[in-house]
N, C-alpha and C positions, 0 to 999 in steps of 0.2 A: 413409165420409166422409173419414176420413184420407187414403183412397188417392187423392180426388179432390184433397183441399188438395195432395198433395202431387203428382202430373200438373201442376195447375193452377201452380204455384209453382217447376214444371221448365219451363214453359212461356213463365211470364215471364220466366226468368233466360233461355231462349236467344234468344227473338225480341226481348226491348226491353233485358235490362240489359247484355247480353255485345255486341250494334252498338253501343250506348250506349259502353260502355267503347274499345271497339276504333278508334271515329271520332273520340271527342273524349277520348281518355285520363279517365284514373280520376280524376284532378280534379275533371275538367268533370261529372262524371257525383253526385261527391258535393257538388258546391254545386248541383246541380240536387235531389238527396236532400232536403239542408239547406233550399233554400227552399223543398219541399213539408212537411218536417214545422214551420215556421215559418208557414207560411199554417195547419197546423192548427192547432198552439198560439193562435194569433190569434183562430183563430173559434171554439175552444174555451172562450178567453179571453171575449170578448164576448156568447155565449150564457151566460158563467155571469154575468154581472152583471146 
């Protein structure tokens, strides 16, 4: 199981985070980060109330 998290997690860093990075500099790539952990806090948010 580990060996698959970690294929799978070698997988995302080369096909979506490293174009991500390379296209729109490392910025861009962490205020894209930022609003996805913001959308979850949010709905996090709202299921617990």
């Amino acid at each position: 199981m580990a060996t698959a998290a970690a294929l799978l997690t070698l997988l995302l860093f080369v096909a979506v985070i490293r174009p991500a990075i390379d296209r729109g500099g490392l910025g861009e790539f962490l205020g894209i980060a930022a609003l996805f952990i913001a959308i979850l806090l949010g709905e996090r948010w709202l299921r617990s109330r």
